[in-house]
Backbone bond lengths (Angstrom), bond angles and torsions (degrees), N, CA, C in turn:
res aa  C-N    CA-C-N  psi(-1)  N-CA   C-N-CA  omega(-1)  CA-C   N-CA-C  phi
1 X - - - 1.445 - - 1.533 108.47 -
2 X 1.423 120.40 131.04 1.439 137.50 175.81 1.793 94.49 -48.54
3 X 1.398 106.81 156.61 1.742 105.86 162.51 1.942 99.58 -133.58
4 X 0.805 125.43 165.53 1.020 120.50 150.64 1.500 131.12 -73.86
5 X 1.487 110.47 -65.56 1.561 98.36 162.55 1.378 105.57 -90.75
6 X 1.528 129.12 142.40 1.216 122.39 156.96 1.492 117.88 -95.02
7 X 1.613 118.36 140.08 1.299 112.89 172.47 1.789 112.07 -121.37
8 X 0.917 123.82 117.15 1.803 141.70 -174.60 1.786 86.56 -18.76
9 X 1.039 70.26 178.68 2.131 95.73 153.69 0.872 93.08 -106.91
10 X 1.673 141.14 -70.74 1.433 127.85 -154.12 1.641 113.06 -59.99
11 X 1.622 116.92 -41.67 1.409 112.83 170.76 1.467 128.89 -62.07
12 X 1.297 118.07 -11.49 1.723 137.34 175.47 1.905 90.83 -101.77
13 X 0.965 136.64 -89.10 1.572 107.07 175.44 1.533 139.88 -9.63
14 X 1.736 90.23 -63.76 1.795 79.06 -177.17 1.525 99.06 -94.35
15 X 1.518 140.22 53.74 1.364 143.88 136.79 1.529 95.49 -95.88
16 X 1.352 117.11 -62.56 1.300 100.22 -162.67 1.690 114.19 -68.03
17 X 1.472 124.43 -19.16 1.343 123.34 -159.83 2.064 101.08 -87.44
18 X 1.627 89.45 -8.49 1.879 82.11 179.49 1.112 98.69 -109.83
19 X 1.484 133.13 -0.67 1.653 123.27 -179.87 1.449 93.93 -71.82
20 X 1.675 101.86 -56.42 1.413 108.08 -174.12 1.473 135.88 -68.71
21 X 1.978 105.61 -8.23 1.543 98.85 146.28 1.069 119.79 -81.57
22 X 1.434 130.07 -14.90 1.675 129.18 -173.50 1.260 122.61 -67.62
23 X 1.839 83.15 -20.83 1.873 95.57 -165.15 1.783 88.17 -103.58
24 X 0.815 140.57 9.54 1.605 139.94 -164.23 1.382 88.19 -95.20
25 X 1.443 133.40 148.15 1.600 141.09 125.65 1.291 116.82 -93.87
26 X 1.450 123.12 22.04 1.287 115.08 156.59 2.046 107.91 -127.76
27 X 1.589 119.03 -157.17 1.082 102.82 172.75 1.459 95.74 -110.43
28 X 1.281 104.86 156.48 1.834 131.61 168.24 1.181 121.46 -80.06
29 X 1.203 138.43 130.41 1.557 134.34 151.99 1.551 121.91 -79.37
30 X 1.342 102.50 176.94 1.641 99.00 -173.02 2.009 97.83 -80.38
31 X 1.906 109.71 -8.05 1.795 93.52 -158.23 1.629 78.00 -98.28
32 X 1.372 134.18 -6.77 1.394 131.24 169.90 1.350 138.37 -74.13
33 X 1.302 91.17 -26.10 1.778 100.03 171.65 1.559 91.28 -103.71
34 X 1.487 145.41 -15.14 1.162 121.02 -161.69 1.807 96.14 -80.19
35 X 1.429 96.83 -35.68 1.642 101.72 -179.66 1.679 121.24 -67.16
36 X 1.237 106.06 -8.13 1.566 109.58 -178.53 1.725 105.86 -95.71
37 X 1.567 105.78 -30.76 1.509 90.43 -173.25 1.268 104.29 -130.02
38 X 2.063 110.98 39.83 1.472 123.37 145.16 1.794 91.80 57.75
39 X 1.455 106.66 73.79 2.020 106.01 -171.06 1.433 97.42 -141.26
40 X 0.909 76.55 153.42 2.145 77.56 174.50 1.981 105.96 -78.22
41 X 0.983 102.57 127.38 1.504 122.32 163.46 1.386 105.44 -12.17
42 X 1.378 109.07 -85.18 1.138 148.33 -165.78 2.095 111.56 -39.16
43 X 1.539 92.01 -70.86 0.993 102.02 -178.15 1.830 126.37 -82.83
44 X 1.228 106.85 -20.03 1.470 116.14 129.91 1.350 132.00 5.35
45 X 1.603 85.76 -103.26 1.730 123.83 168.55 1.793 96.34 -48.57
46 X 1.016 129.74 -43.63 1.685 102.43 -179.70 1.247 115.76 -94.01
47 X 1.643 124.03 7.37 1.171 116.47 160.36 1.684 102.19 -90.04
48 X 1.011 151.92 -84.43 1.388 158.97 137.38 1.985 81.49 28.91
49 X 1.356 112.85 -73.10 1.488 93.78 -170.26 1.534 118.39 -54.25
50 X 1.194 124.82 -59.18 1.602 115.60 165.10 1.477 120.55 -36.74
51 X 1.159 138.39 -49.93 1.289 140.97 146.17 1.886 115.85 -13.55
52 X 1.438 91.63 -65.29 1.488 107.18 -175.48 1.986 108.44 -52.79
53 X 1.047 83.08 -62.31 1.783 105.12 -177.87 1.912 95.29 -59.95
54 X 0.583 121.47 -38.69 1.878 107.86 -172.37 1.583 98.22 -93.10
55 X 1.133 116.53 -0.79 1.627 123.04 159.16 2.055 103.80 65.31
56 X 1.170 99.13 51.58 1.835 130.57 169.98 1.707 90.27 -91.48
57 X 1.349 133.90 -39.02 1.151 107.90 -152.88 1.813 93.00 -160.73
58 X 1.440 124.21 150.07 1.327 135.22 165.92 1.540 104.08 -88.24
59 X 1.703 102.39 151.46 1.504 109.29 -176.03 1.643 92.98 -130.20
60 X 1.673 105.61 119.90 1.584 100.70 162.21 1.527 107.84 -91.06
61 X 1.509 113.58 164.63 1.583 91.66 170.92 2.057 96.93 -122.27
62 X 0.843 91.06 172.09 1.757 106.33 167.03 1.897 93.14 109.98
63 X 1.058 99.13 -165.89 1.976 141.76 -154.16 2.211 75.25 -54.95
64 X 1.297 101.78 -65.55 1.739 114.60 -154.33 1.522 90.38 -98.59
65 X 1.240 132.48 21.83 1.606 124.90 155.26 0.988 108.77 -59.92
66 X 1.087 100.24 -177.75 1.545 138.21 175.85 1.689 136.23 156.11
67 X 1.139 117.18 -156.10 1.650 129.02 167.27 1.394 117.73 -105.73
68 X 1.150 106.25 147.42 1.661 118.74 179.57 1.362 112.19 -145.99
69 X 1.241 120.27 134.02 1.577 131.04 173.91 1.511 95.33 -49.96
70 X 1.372 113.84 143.63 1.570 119.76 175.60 1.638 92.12 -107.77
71 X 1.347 121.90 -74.25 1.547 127.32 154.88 1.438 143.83 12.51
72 X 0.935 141.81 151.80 1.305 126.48 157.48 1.899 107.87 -101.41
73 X 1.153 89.16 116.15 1.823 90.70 -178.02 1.157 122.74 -57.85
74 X 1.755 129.00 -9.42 1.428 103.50 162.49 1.032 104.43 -96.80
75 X 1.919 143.19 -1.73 1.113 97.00 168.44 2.087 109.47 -110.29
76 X 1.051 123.43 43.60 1.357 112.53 144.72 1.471 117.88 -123.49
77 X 1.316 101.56 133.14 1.344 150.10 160.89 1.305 120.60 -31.66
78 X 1.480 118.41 140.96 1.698 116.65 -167.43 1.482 78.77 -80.43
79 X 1.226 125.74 -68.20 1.861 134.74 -161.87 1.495 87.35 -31.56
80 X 1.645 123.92 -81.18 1.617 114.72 -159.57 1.733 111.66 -41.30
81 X 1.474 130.37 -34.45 1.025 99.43 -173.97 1.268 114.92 -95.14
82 X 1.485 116.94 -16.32 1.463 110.80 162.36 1.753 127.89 -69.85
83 X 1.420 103.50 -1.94 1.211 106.38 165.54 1.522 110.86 -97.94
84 X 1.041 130.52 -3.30 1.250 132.27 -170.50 1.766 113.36 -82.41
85 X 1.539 87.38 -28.61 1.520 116.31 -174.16 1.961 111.97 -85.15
86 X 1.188 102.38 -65.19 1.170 116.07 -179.85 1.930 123.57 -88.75
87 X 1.209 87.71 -34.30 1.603 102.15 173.34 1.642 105.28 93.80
88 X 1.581 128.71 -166.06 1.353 109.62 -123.65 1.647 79.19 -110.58
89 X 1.487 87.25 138.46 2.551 99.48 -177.36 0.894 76.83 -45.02
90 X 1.262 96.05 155.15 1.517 154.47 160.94 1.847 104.64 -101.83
91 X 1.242 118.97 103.16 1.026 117.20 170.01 1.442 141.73 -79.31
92 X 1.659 97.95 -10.35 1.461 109.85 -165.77 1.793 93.37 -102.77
93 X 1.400 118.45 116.52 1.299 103.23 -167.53 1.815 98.87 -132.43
94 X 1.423 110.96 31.21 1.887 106.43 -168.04 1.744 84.29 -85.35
95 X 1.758 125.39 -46.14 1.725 92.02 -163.21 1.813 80.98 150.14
96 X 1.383 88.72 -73.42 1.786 112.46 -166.94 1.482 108.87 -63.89
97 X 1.085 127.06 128.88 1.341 141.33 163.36 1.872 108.19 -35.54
98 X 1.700 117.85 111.40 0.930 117.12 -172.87 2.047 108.48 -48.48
99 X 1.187 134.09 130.06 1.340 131.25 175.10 1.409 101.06 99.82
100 X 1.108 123.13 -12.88 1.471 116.35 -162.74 2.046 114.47 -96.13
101 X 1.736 97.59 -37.28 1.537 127.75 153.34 1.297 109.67 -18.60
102 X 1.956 114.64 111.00 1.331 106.61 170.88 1.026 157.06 -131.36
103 X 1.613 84.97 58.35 1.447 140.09 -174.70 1.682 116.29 -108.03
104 X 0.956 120.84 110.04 1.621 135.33 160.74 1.750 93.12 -24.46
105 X 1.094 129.94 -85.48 1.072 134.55 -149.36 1.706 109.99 -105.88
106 X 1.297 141.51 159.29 1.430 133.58 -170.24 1.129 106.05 -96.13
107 X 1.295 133.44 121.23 1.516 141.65 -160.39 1.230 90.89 -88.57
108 X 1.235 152.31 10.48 1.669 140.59 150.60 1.741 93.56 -90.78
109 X 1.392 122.42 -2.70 1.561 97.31 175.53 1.583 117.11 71.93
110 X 1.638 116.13 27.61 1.275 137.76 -164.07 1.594 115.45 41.79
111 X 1.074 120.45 8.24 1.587 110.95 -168.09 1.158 121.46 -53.20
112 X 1.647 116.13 -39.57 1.104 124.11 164.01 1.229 123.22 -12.77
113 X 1.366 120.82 -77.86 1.359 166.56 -129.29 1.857 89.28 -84.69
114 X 1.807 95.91 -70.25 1.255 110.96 -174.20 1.455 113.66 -49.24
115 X 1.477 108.26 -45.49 1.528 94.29 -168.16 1.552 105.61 -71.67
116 X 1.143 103.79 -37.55 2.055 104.19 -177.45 1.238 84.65 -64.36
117 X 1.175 177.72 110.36 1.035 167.76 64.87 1.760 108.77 -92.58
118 X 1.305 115.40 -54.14 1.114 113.63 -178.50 1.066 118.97 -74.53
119 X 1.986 126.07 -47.74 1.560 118.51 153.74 1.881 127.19 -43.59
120 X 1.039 117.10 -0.59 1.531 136.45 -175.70 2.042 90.68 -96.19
121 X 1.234 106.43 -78.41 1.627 111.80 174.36 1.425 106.01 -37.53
122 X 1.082 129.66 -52.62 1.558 127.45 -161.03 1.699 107.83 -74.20
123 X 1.439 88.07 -36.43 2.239 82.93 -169.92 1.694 90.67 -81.34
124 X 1.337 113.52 -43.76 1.405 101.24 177.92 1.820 135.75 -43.33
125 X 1.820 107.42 -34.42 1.533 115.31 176.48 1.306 100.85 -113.15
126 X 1.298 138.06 7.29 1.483 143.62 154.30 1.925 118.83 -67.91
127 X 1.052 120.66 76.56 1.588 115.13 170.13 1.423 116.02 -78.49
128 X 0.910 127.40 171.79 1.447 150.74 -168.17 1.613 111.28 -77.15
129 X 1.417 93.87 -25.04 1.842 88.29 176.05 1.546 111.34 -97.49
130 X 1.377 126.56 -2.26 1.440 141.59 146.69 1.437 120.69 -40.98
131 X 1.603 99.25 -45.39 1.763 105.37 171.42 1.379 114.24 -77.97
132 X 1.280 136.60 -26.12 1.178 108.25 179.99 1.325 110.30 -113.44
């Protein structure tokens, strides 16, 4: 099925896997969040590692590891980590080469545009301490 906006798995993981360390008072593992938001193990753990490496989050390792917000959760941003993942929206989303359209007016009625525009506004003034 078509979506209008599409969002990754890996960019919906590591949103949900840092709300839910932000919102944690203890630490998380990678088989603890994989079981809360029903994720593959695997692919998880290499989002959680990019996370680790751009320094969003501390990694203990052993039995009582886990993840920890490095951050302060109100001030990062849903957009930074979904850009971190996917890299920076793309706003122009009709198909046709912006200028190239040869039509006066955008036969989707700009929605396109609008909604990437408004999911862009929302992750941008949306932080992490909003979710919990």
């Amino acid at each position: 099925m078509a979506k209008v906006v599409h969002i990754s798995e890996a960019a919906s993981l590591a949103v949900h896997s840092m709300a839910l360390i932000a919102g944690s008072s203890e630490m998380l593992n990678v088989n603890q969040i994989a079981d809360i938001t029903h994720a593959s193990r695997n692919h998880l753990a290499k989002v959680m590692q990019t996370l680790v490496k751009n320094n969003y989050l501390d990694s203990v390792r052993g039995p009582k590891g886990g993840f920890t917000l490095k951050g302060d959760p109100t001030k990062i941003t849903l957009l930074e980590i979904y850009e971190l993942i996917e890299g920076t929206l793309d706003h122009s989303y009709c198909g046709i080469q912006e200028g190239k359209c040869p039509f006066r007016a955008c036969v989707f009625g700009g929605l396109a545009n609008k909604f990437s525009q408004e999911f862009n506004d929302y992750l941008g003034r949306t932080t992490l301490s909003q979710l919990i």
